[in-house]
N, CA, C and O of each residue as an XYZ file, in Angstrom:
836
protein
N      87.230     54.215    138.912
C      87.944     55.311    138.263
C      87.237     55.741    136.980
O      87.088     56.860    136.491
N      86.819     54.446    136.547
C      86.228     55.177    135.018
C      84.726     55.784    135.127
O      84.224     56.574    134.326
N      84.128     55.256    136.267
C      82.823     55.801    136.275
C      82.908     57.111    136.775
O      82.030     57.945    136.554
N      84.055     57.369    137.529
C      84.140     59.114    137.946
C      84.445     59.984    136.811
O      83.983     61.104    136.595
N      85.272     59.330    136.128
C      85.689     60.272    134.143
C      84.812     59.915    133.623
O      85.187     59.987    132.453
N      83.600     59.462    133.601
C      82.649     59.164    132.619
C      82.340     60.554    132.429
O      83.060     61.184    131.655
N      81.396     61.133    133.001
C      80.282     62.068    133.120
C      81.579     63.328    131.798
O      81.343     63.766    130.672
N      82.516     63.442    132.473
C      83.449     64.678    132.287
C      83.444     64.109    130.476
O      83.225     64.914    129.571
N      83.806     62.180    130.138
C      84.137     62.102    128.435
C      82.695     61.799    127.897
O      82.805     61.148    126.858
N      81.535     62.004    128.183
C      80.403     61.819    127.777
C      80.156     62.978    127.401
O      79.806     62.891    126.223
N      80.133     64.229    127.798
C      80.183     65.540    128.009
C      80.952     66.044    126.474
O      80.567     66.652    125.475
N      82.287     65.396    126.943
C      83.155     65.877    125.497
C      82.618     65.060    124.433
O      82.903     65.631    123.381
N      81.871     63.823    124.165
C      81.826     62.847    123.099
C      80.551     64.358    122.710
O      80.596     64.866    121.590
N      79.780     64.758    123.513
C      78.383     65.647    123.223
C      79.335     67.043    122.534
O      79.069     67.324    121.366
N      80.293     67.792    123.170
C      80.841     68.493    122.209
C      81.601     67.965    120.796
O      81.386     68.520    119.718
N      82.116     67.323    120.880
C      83.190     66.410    119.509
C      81.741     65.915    118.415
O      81.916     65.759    117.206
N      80.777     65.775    118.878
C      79.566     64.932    118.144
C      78.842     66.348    117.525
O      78.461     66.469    116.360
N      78.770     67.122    118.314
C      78.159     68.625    117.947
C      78.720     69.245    117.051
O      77.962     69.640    116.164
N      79.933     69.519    116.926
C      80.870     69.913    116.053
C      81.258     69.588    114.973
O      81.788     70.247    114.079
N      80.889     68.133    115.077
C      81.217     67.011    113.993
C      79.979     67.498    113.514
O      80.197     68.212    112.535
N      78.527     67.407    113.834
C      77.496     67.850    113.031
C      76.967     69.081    112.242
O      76.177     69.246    111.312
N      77.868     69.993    113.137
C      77.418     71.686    112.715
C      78.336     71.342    110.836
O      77.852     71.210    109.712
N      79.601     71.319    111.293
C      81.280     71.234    110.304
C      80.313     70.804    109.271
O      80.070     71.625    108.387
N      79.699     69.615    109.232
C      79.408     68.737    107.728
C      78.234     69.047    107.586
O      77.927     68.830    106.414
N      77.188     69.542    108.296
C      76.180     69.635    107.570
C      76.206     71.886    106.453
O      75.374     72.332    105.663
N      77.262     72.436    106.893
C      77.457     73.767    106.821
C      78.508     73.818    105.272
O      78.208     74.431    104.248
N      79.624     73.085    105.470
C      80.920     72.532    104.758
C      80.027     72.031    103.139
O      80.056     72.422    101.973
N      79.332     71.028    103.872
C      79.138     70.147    102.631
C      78.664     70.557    101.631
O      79.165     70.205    100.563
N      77.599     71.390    101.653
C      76.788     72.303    100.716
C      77.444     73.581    100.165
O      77.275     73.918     98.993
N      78.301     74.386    101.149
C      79.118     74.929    101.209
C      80.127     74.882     99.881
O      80.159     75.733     98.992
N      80.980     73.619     99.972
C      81.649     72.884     99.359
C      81.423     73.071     98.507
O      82.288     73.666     97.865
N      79.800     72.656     97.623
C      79.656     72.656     96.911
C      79.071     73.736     95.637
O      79.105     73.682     94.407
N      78.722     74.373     96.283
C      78.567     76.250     95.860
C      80.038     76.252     95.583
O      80.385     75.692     94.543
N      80.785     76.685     96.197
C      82.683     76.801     95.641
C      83.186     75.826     94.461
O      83.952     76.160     93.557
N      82.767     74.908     94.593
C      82.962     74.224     93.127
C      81.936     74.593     92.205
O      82.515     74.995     91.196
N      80.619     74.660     92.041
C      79.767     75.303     90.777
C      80.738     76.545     90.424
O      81.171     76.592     89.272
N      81.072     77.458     91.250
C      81.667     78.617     91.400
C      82.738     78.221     90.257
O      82.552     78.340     89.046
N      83.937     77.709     90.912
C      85.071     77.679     90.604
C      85.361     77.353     89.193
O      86.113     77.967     88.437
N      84.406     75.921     88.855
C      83.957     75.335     87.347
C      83.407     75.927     86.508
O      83.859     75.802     85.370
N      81.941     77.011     86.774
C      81.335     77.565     86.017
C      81.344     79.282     85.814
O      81.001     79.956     84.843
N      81.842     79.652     87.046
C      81.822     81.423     87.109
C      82.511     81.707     86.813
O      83.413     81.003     86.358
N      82.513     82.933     86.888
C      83.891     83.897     86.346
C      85.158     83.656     86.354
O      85.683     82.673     86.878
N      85.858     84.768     85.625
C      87.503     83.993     85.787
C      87.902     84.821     87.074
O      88.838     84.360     87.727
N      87.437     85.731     87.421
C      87.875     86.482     88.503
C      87.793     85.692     89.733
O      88.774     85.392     90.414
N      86.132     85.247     90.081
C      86.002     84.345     91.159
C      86.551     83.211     90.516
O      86.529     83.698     89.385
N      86.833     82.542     90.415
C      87.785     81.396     89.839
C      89.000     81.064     90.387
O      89.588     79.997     90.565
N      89.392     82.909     90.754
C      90.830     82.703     90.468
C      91.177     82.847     92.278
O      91.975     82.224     92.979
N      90.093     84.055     92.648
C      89.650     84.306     94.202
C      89.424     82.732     94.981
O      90.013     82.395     96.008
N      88.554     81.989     94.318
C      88.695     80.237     94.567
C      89.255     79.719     94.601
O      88.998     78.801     95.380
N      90.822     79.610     93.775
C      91.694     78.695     93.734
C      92.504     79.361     94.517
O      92.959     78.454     95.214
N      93.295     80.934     95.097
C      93.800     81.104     96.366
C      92.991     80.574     97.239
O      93.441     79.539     97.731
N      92.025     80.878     97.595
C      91.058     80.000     98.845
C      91.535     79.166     98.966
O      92.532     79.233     99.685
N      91.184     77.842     98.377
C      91.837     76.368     97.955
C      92.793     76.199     98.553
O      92.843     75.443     99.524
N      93.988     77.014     98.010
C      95.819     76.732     97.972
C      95.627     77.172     99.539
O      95.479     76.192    100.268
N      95.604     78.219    100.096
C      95.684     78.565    101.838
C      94.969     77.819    102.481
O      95.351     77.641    103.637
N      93.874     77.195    102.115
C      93.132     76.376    103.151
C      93.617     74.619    102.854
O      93.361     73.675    103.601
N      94.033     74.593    102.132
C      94.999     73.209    101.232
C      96.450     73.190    101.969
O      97.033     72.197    102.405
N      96.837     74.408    101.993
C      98.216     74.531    102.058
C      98.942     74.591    103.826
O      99.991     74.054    104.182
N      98.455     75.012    104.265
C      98.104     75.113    105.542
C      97.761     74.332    106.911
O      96.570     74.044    107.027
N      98.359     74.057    107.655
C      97.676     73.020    108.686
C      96.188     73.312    109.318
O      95.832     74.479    109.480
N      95.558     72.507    109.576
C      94.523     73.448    110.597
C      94.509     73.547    111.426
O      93.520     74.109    111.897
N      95.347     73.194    112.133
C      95.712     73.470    113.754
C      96.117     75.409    113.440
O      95.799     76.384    114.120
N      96.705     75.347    112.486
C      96.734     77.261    112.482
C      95.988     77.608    112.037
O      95.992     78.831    112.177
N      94.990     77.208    111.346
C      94.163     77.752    111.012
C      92.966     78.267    112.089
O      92.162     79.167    111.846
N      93.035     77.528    113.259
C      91.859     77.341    114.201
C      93.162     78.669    115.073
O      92.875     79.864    115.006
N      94.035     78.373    115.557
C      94.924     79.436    115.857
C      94.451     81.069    115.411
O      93.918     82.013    115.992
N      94.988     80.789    114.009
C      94.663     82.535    113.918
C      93.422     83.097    113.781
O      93.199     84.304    113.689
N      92.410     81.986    113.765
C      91.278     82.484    113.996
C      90.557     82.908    115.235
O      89.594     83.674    115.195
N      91.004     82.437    116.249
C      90.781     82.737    117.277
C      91.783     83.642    118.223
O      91.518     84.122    119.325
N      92.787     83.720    117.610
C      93.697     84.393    118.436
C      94.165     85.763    117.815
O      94.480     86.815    118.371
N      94.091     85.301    116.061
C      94.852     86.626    115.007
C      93.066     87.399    114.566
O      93.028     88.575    114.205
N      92.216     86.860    114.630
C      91.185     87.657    113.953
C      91.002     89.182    115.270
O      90.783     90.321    114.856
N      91.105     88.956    116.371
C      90.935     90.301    117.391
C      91.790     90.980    117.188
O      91.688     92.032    117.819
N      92.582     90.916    116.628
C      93.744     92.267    116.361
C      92.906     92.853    114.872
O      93.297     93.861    114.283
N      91.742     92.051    114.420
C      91.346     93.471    113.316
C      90.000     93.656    113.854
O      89.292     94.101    112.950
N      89.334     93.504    114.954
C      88.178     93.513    115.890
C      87.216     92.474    115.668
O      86.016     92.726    115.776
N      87.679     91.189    115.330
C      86.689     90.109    114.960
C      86.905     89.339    116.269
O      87.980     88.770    116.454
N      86.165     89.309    116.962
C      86.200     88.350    118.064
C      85.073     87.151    118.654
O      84.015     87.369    119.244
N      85.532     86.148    118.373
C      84.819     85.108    118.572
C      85.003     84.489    119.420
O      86.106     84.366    119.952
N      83.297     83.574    120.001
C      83.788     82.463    121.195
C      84.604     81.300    121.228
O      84.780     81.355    120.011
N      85.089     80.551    121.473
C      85.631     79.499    121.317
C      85.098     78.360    120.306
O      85.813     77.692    119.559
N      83.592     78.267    120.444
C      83.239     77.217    120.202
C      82.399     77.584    118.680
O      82.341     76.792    117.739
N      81.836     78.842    118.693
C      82.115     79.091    117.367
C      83.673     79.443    116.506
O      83.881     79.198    115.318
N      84.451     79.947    117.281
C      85.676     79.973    116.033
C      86.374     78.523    115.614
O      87.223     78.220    114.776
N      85.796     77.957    116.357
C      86.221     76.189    115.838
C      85.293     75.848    114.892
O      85.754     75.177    113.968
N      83.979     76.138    114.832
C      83.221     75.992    113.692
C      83.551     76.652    112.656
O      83.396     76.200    111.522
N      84.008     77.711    112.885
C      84.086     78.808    111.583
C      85.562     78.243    110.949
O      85.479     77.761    109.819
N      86.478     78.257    111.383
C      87.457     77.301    111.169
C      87.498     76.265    109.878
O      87.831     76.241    108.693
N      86.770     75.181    111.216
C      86.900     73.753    110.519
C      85.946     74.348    109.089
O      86.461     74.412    107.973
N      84.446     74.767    109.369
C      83.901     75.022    107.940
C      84.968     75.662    107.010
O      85.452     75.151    106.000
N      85.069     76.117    107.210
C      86.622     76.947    106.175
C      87.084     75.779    105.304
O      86.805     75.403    104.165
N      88.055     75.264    106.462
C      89.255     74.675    105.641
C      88.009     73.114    104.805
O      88.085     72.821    103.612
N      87.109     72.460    105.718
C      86.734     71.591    105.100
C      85.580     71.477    103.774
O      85.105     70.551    103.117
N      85.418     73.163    103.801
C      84.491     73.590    102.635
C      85.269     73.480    101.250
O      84.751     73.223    100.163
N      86.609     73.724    101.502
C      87.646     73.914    100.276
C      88.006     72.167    100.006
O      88.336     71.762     98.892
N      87.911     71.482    100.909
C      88.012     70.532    100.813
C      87.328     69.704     99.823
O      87.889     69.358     98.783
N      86.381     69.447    100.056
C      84.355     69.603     99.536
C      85.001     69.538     97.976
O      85.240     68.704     97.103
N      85.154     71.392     98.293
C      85.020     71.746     96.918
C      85.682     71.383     95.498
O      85.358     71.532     94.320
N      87.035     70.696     96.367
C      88.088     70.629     95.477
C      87.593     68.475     94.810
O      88.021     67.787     93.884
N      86.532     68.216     95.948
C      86.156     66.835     95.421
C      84.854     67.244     94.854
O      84.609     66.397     93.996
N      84.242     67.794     94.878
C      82.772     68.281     93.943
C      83.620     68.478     92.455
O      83.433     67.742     91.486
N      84.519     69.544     92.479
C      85.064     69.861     91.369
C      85.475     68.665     90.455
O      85.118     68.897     89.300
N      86.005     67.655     90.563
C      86.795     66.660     90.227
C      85.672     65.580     89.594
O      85.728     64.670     88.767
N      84.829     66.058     90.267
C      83.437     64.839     89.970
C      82.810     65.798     88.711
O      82.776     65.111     87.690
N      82.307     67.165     88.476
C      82.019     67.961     87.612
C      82.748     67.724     86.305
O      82.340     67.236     85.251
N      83.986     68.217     86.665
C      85.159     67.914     85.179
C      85.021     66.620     84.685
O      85.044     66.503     83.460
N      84.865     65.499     85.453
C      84.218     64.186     85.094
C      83.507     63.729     84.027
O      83.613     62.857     83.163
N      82.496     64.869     84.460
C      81.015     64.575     83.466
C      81.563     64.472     81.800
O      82.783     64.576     81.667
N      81.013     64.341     80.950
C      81.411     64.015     79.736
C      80.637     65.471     79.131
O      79.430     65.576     79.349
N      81.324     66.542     78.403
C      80.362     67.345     77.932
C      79.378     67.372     76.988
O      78.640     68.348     76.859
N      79.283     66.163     76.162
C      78.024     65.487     75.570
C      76.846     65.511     76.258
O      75.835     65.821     75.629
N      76.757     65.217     77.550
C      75.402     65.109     78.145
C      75.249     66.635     78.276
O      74.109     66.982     78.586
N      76.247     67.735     78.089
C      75.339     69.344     79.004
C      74.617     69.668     77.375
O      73.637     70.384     77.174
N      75.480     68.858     76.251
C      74.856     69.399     74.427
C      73.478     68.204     74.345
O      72.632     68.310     73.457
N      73.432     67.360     75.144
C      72.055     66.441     75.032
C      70.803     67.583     75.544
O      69.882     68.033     74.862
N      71.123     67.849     76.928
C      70.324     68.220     77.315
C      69.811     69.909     76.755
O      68.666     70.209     77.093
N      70.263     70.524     76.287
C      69.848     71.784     75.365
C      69.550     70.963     74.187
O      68.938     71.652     73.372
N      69.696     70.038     73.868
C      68.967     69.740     72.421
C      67.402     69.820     72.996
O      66.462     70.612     72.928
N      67.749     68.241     73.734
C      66.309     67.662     74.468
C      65.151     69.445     75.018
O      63.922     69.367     75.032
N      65.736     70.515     75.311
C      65.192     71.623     75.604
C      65.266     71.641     77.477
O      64.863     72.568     78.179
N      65.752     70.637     77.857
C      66.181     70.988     79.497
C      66.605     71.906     79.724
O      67.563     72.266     79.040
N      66.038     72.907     80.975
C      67.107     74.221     81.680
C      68.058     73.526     82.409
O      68.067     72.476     83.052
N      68.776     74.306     82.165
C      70.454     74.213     82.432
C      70.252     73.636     84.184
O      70.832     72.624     84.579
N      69.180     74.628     85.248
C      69.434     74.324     86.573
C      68.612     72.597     86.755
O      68.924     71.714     87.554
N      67.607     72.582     85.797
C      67.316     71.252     85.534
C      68.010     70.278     85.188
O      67.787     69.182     85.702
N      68.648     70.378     84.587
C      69.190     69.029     84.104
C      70.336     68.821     84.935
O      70.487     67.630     85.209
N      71.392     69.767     85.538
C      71.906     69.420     86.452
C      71.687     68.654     87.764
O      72.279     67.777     88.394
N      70.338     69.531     87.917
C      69.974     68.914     89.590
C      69.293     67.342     88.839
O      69.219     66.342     89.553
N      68.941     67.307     87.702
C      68.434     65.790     87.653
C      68.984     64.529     87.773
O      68.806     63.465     88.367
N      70.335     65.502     86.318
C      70.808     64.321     85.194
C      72.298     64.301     85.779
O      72.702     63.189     86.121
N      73.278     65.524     85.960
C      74.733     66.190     86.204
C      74.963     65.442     87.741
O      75.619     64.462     88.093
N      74.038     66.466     88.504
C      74.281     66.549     90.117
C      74.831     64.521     90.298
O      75.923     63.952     90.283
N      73.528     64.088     90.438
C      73.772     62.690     90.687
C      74.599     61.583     89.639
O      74.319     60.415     89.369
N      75.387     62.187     89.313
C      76.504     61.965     88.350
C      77.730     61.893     89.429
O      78.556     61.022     89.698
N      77.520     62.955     89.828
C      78.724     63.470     90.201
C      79.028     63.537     91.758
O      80.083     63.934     92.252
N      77.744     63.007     92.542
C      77.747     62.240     93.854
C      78.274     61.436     93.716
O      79.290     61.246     94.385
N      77.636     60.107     92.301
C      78.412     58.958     92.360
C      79.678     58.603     93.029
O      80.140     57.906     93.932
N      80.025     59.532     92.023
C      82.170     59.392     91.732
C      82.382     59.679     92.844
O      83.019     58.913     93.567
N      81.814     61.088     93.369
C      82.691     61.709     94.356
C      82.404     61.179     95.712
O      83.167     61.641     96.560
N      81.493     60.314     96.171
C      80.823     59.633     97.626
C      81.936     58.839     98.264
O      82.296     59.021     99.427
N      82.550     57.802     97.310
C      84.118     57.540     98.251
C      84.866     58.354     98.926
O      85.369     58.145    100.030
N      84.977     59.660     98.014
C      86.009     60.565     98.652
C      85.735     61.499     99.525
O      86.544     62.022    100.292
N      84.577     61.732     99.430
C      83.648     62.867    100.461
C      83.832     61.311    102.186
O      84.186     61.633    103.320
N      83.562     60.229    101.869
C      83.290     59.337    103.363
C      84.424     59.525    103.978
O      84.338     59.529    105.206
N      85.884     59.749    103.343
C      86.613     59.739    103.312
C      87.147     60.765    104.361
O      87.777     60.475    105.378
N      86.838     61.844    103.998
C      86.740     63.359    104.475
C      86.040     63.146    105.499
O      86.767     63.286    106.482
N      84.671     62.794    105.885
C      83.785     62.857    106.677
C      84.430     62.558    107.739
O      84.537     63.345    108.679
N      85.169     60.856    107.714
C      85.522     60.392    108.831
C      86.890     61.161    109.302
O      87.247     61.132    110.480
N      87.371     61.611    108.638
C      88.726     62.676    108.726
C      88.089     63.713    109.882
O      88.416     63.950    111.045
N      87.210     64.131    109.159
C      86.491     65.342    110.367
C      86.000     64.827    111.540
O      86.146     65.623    112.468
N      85.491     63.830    111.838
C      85.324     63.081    113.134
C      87.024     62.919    113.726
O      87.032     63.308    114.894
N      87.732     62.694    113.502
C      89.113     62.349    114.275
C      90.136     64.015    114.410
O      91.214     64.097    114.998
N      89.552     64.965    113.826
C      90.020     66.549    113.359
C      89.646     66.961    114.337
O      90.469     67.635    114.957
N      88.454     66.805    114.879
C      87.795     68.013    116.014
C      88.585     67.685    117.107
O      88.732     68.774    117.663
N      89.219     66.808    117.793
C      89.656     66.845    118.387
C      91.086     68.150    118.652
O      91.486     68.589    119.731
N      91.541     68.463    117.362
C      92.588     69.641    117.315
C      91.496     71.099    118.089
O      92.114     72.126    118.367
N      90.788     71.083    118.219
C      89.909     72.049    119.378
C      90.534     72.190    120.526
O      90.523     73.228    121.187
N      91.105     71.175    120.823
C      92.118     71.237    122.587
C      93.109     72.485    122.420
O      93.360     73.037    123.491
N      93.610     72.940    121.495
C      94.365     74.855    121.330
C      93.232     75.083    121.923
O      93.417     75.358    123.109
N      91.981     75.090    121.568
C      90.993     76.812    122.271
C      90.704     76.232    123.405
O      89.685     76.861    123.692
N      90.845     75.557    124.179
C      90.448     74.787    125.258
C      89.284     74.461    125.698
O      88.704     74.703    126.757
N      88.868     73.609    124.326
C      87.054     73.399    124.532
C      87.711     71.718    124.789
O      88.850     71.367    124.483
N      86.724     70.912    125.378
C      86.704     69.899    126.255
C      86.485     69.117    125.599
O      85.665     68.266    125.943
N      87.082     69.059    124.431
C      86.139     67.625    123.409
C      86.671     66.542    123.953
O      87.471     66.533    124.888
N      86.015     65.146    123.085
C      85.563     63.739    123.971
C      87.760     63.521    124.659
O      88.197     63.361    125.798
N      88.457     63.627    123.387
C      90.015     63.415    123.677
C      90.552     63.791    124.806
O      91.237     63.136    125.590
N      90.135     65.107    124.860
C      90.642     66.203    126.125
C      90.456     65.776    127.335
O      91.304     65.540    128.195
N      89.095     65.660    127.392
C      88.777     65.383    128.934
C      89.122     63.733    129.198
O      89.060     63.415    130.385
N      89.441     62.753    128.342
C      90.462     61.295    128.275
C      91.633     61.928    129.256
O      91.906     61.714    130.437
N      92.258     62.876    128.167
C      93.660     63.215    128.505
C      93.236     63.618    130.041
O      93.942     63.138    130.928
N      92.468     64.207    130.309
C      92.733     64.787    131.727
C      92.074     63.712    132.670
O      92.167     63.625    133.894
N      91.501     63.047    131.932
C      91.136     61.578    133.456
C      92.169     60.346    133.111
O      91.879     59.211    133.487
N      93.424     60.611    132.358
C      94.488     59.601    132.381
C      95.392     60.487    133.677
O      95.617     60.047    134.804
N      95.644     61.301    133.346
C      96.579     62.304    134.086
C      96.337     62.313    135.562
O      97.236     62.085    136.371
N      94.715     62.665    135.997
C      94.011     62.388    137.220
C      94.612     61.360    137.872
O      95.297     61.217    138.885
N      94.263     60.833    137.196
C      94.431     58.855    137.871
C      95.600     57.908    137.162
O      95.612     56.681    137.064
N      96.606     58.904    136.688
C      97.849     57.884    136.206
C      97.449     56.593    135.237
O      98.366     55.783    135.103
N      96.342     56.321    134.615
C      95.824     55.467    133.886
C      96.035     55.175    132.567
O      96.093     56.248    131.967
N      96.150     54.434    131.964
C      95.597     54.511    130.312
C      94.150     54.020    129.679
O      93.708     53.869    128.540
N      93.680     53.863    130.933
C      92.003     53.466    130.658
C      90.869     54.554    130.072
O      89.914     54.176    129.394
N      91.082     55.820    130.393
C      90.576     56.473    130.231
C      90.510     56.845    128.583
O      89.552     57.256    127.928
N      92.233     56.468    128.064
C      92.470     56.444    126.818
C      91.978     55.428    125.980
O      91.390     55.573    124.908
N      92.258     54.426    126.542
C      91.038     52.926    125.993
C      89.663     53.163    125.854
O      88.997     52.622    124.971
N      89.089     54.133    126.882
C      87.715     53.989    126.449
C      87.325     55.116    125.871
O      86.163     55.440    125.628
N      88.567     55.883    125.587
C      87.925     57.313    124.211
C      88.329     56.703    122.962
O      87.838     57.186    121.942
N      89.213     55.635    122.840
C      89.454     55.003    122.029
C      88.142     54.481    121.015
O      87.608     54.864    119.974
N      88.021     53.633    121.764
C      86.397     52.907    121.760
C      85.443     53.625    121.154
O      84.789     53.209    120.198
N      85.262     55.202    121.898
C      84.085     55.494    121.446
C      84.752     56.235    120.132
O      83.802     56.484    119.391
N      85.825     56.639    119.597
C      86.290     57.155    118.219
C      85.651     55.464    117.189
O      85.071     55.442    116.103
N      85.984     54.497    117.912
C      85.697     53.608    116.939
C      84.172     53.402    116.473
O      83.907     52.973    115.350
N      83.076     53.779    117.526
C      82.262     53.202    117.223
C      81.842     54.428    116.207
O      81.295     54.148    115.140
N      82.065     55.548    116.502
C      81.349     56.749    115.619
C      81.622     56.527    114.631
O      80.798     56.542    113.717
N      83.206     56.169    114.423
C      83.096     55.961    112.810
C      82.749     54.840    112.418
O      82.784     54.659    111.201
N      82.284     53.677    113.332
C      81.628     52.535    112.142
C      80.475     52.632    112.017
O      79.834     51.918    111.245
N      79.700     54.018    113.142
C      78.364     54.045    112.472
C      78.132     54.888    110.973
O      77.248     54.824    110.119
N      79.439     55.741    111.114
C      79.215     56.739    110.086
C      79.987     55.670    108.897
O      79.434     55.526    107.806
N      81.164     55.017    109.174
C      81.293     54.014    107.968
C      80.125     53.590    106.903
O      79.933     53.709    105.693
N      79.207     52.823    108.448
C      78.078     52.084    107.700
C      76.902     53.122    106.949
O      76.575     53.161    105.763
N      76.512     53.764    107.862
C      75.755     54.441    107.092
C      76.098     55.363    105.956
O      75.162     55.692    105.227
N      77.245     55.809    105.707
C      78.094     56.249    104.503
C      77.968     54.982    102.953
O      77.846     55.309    101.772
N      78.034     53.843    103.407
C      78.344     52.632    102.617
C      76.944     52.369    102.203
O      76.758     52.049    101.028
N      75.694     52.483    103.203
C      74.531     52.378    102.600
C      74.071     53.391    101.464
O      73.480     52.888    100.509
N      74.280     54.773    101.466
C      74.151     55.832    100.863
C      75.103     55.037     99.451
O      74.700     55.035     98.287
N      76.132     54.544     99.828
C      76.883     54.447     98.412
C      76.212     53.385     97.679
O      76.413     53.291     96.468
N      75.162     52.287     98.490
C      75.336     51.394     97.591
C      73.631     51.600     97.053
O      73.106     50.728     96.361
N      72.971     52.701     97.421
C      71.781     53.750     96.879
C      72.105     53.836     95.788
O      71.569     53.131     94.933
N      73.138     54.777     95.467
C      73.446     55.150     94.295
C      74.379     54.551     93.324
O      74.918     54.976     92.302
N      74.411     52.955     94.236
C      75.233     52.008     92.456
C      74.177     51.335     91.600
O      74.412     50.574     90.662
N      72.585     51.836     92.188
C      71.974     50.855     91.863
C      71.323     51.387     90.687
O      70.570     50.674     90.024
């Protein structure tokens, strides 16, 4: 039984793994542009940022993936499935990002931004040197945090009826009256995140040193 649902949850682990990669590598950087933004720009965009925030904060993302795919064609935006789940998840998990980039910024002590104009550092210098990796530090717990959140999230994709690794479980339990099928999507949720655990934990312990 399980070798006949293999092919169908191998298939979905390749969409759920894809998605998981587009989301964080798009989000993360993302993220973090919206917080320089939010901390350092205008009060206008500031203020355009912190609604962002509150609706993508406030909000489930199961509707969010909803009206994006279902409410954006009533103003002629129409997307495939498998991009409006990207466009989506980047959304809500960019605000996410941003709202832990931010938290790590306000952090900083403003002594070091009056060191570094003494010392004669540019401003984009001394950030990316002295600021930036400041503010990974702090914020790397809470970003792994998130990460692995978004690995167990994509699965809310089953609304647009893309086949991720869960889905096609659900439909080879149903097939075959089983819960095996659920045991072994189980499994593979576990191992993704203890690879991404571990390799998350190595990155952290980079930067205690």
């Amino acid at each position: 039984m399980l070798w006949s649902a293999l092919p169908s949850i191998i298939g979905g682990l390749e969409l759920t793994l894809k998605l998981f990669g587009l989301v964080l590598v798009v989000s993360l950087p993302l993220g973090l542009v919206v917080a320089v933004v939010k901390v350092y720009g205008p009060k206008f965009l500031q203020r355009l940022i912190t609604l962002y925030i509150y609706v993508m904060r406030g909000t489930p993302l199961l509707l969010q993936l909803m009206f994006v795919f279902f409410g954006l064609p009533y103003i002629g935006v129409t997307l495939d499935r498998f991009p409006a789940a990207v466009f989506a998840f980047v959304l809500n998990y960019a605000a996410y990002f941003a709202e832990i980039f931010r938290g790590g910024m306000v952090g900083v002590p403003t002594g070091q931004f009056e060191a570094l104009k003494v010392l004669g550092i540019s401003h984009f210098k001394g950030y990316r040197k002295v600021i930036f990796p400041q503010v990974l530090k702090t914020t790397l717990p809470s970003i792994g945090n998130e990460v692995l959140a978004l690995v167990k999230d994509t699965s809310l994709v089953y609304i647009l009826g893309l086949g991720e690794v869960l889905r096609a479980g659900q439909i080879a339990a149903n097939r075959y009256a089983s819960l095996i099928p659920f045991i072994f999507v189980g499994a593979l949720y576990l191992i993704v995140t203890g690879v991404i655990s571990y390799l998350l934990n190595k990155i952290e312990k980079q930067y205690q040193i």
